[in-house]
PDB file of N, H, CA, C and O in Angstrom:
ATOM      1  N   UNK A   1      45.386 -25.284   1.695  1.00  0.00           N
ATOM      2  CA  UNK A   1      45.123 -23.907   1.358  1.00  0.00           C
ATOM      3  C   UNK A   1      44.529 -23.854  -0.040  1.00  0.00           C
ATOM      4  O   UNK A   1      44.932 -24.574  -0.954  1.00  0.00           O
ATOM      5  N   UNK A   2      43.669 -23.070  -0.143  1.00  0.00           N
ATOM      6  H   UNK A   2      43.342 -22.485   0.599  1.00  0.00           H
ATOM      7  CA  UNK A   2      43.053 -22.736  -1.504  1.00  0.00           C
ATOM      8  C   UNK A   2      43.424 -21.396  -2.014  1.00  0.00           C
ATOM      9  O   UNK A   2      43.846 -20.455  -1.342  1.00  0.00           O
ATOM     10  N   UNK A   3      43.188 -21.438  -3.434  1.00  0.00           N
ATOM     11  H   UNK A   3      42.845 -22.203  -3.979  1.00  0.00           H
ATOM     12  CA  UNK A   3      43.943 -20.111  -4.086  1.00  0.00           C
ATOM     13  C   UNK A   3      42.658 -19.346  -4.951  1.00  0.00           C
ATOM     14  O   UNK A   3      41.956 -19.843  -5.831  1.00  0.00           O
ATOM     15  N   UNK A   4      42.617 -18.068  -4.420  1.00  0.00           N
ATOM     16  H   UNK A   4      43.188 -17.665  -3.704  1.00  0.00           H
ATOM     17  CA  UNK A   4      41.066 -17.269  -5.339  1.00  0.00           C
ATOM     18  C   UNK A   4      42.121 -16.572  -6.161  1.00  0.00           C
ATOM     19  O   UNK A   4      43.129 -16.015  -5.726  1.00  0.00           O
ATOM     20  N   UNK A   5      41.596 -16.729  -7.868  1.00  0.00           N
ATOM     21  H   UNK A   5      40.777 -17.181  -8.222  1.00  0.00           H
ATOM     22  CA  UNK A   5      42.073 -16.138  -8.924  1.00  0.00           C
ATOM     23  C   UNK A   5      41.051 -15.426  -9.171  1.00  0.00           C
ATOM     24  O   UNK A   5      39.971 -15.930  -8.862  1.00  0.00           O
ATOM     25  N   UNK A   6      41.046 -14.037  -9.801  1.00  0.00           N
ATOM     26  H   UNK A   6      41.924 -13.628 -10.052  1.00  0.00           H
ATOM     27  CA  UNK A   6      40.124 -13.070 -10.571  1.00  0.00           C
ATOM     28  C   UNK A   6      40.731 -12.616 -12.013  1.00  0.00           C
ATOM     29  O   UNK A   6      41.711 -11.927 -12.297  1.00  0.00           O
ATOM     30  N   UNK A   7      39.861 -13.206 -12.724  1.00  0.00           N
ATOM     31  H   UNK A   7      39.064 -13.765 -12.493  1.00  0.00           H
ATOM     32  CA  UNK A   7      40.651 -13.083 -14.212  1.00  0.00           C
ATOM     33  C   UNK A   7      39.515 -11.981 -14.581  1.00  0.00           C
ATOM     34  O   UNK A   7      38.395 -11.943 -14.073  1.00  0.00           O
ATOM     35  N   UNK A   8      40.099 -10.956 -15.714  1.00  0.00           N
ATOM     36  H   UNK A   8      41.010 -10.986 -16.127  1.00  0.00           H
ATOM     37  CA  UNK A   8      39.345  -9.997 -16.369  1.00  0.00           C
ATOM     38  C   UNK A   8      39.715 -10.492 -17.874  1.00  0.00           C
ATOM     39  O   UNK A   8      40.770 -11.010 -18.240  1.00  0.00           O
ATOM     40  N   UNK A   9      38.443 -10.163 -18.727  1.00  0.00           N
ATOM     41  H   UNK A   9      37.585  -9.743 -18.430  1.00  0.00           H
ATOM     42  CA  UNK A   9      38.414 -10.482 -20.163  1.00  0.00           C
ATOM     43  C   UNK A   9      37.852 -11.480 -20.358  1.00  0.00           C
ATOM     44  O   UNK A   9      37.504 -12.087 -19.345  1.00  0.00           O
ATOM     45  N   UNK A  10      37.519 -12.081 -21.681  1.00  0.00           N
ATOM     46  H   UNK A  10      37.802 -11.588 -22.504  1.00  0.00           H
ATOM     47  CA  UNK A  10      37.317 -13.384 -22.195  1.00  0.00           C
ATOM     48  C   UNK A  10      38.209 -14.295 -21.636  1.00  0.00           C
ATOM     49  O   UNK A  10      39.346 -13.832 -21.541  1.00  0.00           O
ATOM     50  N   UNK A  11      38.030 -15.832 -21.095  1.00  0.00           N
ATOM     51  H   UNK A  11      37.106 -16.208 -21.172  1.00  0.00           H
ATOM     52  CA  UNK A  11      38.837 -16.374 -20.608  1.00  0.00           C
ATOM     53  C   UNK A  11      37.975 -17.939 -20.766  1.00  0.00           C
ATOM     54  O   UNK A  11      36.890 -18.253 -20.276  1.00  0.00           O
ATOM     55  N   UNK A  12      38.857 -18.708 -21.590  1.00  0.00           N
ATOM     56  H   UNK A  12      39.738 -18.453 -21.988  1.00  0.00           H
ATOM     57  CA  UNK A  12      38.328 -20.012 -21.449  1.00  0.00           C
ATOM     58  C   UNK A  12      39.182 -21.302 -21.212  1.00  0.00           C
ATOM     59  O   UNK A  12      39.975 -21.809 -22.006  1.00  0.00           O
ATOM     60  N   UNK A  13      39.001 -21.537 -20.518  1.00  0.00           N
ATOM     61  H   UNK A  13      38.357 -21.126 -19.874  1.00  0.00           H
ATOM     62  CA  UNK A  13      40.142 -22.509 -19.532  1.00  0.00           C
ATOM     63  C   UNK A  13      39.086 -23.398 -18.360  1.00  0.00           C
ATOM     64  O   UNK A  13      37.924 -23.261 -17.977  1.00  0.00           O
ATOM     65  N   UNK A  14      40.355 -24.474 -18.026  1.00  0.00           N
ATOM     66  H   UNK A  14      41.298 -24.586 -18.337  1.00  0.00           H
ATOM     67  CA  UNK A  14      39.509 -25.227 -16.889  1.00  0.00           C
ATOM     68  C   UNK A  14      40.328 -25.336 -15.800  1.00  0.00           C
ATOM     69  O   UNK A  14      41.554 -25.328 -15.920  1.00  0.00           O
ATOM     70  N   UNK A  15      39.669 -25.453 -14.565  1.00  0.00           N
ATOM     71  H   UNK A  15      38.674 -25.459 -14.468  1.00  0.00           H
ATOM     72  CA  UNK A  15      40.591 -25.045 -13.150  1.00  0.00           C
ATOM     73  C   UNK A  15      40.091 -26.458 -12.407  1.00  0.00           C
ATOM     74  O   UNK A  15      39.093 -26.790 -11.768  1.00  0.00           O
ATOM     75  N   UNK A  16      41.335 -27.113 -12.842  1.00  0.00           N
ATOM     76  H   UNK A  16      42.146 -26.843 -13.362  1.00  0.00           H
ATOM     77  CA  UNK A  16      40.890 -28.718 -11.961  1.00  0.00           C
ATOM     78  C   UNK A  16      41.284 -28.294 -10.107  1.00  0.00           C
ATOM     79  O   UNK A  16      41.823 -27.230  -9.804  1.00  0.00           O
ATOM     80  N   UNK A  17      40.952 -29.181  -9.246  1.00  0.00           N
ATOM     81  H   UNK A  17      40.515 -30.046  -9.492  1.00  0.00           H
ATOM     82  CA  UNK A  17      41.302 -29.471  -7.771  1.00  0.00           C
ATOM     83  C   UNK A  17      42.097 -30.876  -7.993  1.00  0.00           C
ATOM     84  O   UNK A  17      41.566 -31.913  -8.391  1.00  0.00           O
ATOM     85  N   UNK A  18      43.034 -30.763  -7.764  1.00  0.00           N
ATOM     86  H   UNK A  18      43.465 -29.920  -7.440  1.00  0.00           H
ATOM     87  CA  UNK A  18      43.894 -32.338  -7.918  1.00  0.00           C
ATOM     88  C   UNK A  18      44.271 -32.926  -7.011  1.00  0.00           C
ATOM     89  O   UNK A  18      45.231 -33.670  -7.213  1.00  0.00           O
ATOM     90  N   UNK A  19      43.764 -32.863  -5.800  1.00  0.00           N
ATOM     91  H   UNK A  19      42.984 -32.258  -5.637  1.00  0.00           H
ATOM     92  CA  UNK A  19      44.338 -33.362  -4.536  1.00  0.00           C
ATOM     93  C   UNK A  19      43.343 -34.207  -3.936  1.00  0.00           C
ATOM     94  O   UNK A  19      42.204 -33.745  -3.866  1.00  0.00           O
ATOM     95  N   UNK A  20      43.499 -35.021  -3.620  1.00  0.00           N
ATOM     96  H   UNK A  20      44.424 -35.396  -3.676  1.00  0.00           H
ATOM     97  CA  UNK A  20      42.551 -35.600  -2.569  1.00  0.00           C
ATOM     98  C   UNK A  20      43.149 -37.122  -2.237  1.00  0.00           C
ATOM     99  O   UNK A  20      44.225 -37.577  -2.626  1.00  0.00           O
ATOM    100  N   UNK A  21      42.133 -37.788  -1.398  1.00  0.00           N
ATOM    101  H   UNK A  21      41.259 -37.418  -1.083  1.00  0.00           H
ATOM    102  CA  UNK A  21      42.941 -39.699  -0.729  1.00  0.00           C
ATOM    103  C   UNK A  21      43.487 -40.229  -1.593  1.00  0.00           C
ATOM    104  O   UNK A  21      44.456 -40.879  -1.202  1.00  0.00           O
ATOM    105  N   UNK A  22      43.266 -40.264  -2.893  1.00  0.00           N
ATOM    106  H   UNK A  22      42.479 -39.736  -3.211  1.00  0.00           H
ATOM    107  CA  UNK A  22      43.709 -40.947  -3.752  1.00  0.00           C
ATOM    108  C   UNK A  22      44.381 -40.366  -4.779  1.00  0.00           C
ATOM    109  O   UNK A  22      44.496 -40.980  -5.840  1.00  0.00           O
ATOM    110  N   UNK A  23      44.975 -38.976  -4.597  1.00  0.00           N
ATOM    111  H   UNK A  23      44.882 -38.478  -3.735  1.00  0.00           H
ATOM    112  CA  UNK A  23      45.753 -38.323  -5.606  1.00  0.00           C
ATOM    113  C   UNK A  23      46.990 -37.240  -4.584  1.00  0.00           C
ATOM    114  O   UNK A  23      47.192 -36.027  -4.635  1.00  0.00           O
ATOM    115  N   UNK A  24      47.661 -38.389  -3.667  1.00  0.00           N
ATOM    116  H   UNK A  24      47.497 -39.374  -3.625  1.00  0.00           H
ATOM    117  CA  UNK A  24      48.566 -37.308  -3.117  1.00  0.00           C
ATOM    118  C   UNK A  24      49.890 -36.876  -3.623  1.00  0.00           C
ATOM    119  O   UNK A  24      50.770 -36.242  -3.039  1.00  0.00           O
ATOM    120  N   UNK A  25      49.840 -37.473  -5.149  1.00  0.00           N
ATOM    121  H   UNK A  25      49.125 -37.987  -5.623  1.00  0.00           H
ATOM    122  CA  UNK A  25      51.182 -36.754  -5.315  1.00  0.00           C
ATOM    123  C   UNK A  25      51.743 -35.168  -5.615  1.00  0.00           C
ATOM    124  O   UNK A  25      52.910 -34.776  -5.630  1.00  0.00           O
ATOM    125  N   UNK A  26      50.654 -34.503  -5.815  1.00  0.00           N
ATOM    126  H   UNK A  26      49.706 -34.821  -5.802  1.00  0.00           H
ATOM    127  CA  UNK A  26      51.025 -32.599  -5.904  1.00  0.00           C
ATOM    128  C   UNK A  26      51.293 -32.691  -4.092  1.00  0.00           C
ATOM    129  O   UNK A  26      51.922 -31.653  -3.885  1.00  0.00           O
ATOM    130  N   UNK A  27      51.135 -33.368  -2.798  1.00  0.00           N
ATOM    131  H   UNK A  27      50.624 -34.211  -2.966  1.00  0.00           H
ATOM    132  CA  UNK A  27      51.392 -33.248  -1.774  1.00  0.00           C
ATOM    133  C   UNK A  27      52.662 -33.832  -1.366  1.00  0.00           C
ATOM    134  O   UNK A  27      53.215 -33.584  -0.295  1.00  0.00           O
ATOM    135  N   UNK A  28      53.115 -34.644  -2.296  1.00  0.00           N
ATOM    136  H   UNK A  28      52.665 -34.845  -3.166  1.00  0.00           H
ATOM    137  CA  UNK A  28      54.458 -35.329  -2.712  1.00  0.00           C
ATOM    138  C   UNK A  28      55.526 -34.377  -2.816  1.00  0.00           C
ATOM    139  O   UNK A  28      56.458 -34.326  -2.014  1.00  0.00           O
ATOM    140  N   UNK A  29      55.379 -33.582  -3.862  1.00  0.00           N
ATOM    141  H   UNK A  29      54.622 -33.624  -4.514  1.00  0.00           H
ATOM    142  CA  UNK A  29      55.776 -33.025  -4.001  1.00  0.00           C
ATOM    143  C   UNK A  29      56.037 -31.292  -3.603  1.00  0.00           C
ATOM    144  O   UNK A  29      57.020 -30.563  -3.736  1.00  0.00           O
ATOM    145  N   UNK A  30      54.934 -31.109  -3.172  1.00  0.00           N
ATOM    146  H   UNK A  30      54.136 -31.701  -3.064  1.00  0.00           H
ATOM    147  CA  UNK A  30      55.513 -29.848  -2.306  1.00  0.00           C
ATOM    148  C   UNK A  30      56.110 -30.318  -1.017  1.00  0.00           C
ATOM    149  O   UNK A  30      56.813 -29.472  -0.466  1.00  0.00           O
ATOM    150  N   UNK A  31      55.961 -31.829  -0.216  1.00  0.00           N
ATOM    151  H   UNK A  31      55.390 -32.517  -0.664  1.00  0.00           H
ATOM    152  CA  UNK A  31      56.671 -32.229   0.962  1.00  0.00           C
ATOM    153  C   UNK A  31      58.208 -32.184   0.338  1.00  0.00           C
ATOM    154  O   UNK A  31      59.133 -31.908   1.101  1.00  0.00           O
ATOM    155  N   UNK A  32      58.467 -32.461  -1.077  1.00  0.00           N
ATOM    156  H   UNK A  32      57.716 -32.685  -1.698  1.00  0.00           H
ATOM    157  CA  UNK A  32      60.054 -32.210  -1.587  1.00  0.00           C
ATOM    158  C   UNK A  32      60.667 -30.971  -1.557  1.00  0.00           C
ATOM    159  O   UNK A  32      61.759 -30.587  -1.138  1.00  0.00           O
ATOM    160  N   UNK A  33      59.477 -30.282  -2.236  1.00  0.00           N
ATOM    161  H   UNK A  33      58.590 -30.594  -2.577  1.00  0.00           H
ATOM    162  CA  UNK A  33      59.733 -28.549  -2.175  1.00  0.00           C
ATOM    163  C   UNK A  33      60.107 -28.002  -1.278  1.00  0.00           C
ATOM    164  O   UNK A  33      60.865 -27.044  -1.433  1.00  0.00           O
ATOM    165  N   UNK A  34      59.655 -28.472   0.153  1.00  0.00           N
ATOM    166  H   UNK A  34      59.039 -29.250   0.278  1.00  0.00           H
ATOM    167  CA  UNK A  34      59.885 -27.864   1.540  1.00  0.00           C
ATOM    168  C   UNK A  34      61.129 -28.318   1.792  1.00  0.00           C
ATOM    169  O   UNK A  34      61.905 -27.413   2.100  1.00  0.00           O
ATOM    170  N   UNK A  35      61.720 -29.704   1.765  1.00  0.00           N
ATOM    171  H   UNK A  35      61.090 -30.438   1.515  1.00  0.00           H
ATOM    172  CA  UNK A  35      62.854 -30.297   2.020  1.00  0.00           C
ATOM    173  C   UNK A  35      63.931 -29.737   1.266  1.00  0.00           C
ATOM    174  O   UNK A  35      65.076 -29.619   1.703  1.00  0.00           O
ATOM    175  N   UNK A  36      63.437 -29.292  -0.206  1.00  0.00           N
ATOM    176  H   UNK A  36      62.507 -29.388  -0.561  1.00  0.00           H
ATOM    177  CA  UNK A  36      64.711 -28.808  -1.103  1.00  0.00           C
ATOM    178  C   UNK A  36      65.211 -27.340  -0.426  1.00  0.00           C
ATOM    179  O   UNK A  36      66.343 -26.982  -0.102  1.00  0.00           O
ATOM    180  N   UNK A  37      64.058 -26.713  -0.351  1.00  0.00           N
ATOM    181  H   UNK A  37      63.138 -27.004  -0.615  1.00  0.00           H
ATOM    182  CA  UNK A  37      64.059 -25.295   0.102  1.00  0.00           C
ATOM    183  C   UNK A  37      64.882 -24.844   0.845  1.00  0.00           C
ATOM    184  O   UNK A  37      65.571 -23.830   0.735  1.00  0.00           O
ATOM    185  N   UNK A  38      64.784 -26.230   2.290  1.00  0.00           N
ATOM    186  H   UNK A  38      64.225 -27.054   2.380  1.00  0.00           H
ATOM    187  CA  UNK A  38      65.068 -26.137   3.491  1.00  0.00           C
ATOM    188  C   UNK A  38      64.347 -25.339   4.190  1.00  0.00           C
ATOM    189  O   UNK A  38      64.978 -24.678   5.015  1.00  0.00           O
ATOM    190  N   UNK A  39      62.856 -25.120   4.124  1.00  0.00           N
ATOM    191  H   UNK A  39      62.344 -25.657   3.454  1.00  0.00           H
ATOM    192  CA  UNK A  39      62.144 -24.333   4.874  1.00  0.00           C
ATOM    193  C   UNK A  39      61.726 -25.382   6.256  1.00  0.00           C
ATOM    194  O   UNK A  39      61.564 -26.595   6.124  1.00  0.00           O
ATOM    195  N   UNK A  40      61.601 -24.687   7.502  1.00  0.00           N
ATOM    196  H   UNK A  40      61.733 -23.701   7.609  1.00  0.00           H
ATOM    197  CA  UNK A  40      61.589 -24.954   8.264  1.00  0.00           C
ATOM    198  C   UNK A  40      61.000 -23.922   9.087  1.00  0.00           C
ATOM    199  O   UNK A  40      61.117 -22.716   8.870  1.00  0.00           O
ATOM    200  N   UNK A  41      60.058 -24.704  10.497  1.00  0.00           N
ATOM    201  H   UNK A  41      59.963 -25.683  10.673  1.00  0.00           H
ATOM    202  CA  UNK A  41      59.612 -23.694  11.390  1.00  0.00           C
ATOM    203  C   UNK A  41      60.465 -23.897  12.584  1.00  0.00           C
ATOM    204  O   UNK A  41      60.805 -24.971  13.080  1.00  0.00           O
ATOM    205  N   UNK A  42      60.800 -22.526  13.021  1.00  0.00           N
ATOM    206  H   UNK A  42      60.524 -21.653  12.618  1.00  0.00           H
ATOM    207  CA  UNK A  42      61.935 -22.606  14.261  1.00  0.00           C
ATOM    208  C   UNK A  42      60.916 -22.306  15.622  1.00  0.00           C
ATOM    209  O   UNK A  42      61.399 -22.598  16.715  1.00  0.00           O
ATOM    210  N   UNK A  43      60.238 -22.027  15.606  1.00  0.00           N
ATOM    211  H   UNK A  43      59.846 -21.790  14.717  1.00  0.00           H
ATOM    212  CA  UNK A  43      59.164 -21.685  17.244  1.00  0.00           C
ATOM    213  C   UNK A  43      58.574 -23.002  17.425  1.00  0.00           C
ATOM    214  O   UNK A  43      58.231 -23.342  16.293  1.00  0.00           O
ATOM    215  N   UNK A  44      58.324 -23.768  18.108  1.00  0.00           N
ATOM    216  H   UNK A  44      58.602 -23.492  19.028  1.00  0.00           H
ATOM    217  CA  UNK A  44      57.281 -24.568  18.511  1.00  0.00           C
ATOM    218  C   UNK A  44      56.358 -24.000  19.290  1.00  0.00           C
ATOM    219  O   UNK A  44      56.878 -23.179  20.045  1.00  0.00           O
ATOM    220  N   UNK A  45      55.138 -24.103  19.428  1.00  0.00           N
ATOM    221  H   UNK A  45      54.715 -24.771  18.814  1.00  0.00           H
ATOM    222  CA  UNK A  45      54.157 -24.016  19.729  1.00  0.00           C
ATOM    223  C   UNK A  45      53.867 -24.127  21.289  1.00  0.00           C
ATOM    224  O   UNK A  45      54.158 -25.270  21.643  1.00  0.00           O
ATOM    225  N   UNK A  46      53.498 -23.521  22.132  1.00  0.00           N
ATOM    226  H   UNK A  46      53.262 -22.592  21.845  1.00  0.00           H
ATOM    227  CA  UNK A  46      53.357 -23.638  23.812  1.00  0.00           C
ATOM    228  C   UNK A  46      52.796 -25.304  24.035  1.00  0.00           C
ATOM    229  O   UNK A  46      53.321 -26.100  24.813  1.00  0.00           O
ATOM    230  N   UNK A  47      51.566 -25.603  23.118  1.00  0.00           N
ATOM    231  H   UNK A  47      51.139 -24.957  22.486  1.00  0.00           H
ATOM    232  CA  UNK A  47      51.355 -26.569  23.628  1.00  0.00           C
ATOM    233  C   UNK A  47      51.925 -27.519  23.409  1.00  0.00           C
ATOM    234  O   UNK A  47      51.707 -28.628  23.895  1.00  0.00           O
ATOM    235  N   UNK A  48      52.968 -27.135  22.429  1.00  0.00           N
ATOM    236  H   UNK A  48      53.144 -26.234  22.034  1.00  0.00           H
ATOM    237  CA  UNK A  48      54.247 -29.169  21.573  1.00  0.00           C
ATOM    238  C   UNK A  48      55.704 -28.674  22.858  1.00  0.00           C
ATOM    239  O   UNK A  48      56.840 -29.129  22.992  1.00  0.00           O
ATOM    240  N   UNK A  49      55.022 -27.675  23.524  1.00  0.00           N
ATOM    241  H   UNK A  49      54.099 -27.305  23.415  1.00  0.00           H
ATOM    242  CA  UNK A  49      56.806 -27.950  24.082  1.00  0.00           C
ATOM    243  C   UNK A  49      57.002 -28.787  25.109  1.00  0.00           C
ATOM    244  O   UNK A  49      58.169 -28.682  25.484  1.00  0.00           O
ATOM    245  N   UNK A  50      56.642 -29.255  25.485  1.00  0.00           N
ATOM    246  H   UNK A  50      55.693 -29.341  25.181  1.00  0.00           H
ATOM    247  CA  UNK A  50      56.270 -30.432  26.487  1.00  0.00           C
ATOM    248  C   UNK A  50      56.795 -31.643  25.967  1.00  0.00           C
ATOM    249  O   UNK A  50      56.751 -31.798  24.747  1.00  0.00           O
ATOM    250  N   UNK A  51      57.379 -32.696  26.821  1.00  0.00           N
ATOM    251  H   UNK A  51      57.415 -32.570  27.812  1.00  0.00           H
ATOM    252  CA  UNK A  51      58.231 -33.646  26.068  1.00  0.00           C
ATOM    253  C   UNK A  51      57.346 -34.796  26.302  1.00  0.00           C
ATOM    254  O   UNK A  51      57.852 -35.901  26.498  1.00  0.00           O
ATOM    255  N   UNK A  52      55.710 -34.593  26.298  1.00  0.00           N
ATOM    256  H   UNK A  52      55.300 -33.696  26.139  1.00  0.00           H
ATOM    257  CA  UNK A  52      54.300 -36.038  26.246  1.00  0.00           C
ATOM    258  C   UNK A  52      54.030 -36.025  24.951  1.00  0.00           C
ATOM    259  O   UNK A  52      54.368 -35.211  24.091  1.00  0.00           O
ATOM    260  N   UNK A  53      53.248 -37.215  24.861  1.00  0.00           N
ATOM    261  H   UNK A  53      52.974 -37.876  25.560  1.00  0.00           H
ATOM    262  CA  UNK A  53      53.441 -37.672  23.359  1.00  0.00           C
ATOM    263  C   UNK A  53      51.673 -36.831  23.430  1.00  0.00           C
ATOM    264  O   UNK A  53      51.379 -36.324  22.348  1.00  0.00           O
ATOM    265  N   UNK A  54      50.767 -36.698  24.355  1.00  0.00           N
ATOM    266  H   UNK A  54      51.005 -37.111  25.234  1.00  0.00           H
ATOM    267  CA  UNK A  54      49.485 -35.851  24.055  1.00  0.00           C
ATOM    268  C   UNK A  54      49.236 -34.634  24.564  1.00  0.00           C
ATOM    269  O   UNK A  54      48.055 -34.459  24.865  1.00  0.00           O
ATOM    270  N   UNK A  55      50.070 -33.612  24.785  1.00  0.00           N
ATOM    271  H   UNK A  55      51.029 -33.754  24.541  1.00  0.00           H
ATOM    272  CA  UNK A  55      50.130 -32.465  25.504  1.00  0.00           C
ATOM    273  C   UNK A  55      48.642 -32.181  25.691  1.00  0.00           C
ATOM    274  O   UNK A  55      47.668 -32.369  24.961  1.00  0.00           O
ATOM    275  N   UNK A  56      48.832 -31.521  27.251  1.00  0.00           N
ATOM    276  H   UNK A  56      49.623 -31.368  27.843  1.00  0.00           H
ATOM    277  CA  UNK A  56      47.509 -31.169  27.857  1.00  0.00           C
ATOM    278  C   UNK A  56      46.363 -32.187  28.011  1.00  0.00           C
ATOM    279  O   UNK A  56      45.188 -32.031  28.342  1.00  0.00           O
ATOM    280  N   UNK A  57      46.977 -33.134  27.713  1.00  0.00           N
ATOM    281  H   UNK A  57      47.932 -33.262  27.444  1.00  0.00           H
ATOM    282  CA  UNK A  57      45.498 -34.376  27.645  1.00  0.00           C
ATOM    283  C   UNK A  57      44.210 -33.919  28.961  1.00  0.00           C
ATOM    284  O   UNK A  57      43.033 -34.221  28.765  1.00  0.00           O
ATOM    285  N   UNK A  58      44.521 -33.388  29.889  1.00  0.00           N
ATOM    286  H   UNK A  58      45.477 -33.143  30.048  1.00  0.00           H
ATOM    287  CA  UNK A  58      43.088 -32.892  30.729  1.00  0.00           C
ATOM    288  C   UNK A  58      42.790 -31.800  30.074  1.00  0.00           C
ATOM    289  O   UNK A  58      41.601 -31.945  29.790  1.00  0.00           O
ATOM    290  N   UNK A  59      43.178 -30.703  29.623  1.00  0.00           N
ATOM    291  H   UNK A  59      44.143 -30.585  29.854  1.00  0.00           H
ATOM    292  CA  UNK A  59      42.473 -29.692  28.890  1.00  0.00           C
ATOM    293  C   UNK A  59      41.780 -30.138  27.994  1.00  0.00           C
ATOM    294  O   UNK A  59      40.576 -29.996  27.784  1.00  0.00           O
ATOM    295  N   UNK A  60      42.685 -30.789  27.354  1.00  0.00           N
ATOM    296  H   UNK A  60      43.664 -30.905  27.525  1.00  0.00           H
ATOM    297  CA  UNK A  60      41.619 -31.291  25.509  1.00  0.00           C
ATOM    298  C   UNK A  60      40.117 -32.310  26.225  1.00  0.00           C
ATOM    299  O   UNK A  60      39.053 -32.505  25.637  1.00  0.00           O
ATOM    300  N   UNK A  61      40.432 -32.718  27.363  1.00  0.00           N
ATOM    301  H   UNK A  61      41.297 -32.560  27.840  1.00  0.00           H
ATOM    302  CA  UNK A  61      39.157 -33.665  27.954  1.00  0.00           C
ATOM    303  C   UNK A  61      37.976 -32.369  28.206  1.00  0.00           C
ATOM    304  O   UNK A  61      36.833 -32.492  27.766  1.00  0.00           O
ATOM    305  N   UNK A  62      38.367 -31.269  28.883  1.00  0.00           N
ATOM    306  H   UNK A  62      39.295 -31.168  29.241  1.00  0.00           H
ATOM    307  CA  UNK A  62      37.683 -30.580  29.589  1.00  0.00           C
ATOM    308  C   UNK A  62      36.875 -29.695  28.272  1.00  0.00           C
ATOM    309  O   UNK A  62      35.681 -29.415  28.172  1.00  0.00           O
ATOM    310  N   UNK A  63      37.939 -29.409  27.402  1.00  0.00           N
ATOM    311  H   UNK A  63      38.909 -29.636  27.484  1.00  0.00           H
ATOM    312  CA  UNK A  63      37.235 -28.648  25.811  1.00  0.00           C
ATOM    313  C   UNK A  63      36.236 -29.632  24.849  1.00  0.00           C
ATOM    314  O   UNK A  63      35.419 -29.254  24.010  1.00  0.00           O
ATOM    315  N   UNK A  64      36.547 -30.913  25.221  1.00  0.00           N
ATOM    316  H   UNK A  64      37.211 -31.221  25.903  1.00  0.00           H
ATOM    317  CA  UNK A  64      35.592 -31.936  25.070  1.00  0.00           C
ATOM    318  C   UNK A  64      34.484 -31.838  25.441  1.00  0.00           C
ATOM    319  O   UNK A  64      33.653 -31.653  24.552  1.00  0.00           O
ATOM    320  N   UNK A  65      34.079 -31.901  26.607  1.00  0.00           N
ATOM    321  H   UNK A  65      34.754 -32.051  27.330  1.00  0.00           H
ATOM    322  CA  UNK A  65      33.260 -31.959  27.913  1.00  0.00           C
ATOM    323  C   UNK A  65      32.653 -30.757  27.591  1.00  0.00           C
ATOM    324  O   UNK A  65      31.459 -30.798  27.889  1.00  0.00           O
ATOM    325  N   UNK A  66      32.905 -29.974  27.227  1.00  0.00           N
ATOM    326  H   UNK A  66      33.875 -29.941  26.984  1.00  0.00           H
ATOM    327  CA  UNK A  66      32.536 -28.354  27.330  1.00  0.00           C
ATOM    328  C   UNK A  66      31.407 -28.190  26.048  1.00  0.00           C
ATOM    329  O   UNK A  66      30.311 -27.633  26.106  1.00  0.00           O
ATOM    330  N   UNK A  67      32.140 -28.959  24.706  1.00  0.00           N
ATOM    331  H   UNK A  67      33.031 -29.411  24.660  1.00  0.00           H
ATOM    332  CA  UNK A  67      31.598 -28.540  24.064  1.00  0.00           C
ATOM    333  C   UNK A  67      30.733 -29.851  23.503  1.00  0.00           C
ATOM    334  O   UNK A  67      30.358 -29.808  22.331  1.00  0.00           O
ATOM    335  N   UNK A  68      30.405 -31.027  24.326  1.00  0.00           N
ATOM    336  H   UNK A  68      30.710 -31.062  25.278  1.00  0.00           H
ATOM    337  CA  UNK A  68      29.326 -31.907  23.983  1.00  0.00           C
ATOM    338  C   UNK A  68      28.215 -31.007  25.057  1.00  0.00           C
ATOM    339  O   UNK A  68      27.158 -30.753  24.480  1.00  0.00           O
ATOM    340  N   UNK A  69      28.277 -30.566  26.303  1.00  0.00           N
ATOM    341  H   UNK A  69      29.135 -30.772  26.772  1.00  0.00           H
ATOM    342  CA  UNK A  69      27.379 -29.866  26.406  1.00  0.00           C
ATOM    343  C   UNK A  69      27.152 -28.293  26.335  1.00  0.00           C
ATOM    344  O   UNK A  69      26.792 -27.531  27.233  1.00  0.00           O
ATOM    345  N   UNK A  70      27.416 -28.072  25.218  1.00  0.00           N
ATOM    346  H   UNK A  70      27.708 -28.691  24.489  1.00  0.00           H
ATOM    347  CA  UNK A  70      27.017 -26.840  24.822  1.00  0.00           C
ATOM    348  C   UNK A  70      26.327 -27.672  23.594  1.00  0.00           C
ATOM    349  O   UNK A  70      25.381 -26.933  23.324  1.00  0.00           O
ATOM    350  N   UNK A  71      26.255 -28.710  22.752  1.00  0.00           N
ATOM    351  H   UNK A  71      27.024 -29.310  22.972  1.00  0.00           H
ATOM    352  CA  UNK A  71      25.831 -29.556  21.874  1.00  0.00           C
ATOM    353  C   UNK A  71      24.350 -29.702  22.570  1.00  0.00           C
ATOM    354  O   UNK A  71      23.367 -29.512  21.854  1.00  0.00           O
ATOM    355  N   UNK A  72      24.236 -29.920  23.469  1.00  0.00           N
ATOM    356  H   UNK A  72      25.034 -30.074  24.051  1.00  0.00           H
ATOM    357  CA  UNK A  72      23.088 -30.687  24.049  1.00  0.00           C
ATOM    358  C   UNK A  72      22.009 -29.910  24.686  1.00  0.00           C
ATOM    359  O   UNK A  72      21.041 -30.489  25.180  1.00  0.00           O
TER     360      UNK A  72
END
């Protein structure tokens, strides 16, 4: 997620991006944040409720299929 700030006035400052392959620790640490919190999602999702390790695997083929030829 990205965050839009709107500052009014003179303002001189620098707004780094600190995340990326080789800098995951701000992702470190909000994975702690969530754990400290105890935040948690209680709904699962229609397509994770299924006890396969690739739910729907013919749909995701067919949305495949669908959309290499709409590509073409």
């Amino acid at each position: 997620m990205m965050t839009g700030v709107i500052f009014s006035g003179d303002l001189d400052t620098d707004i780094l991006f600190g995340y990326g392959i080789f800098s995951p620790g701000c992702r470190r640490a909000d994975l702690a944040d969530i754990r400290r919190l105890g935040l948690t999602i209680d709904l699962r999702m229609p397509h994770l409720a299924g006890d396969r390790i690739f739910p729907d695997w013919d749909g995701a083929k067919a949305r495949l299929r669908a959309a290499v030829s709409a590509i073409q």
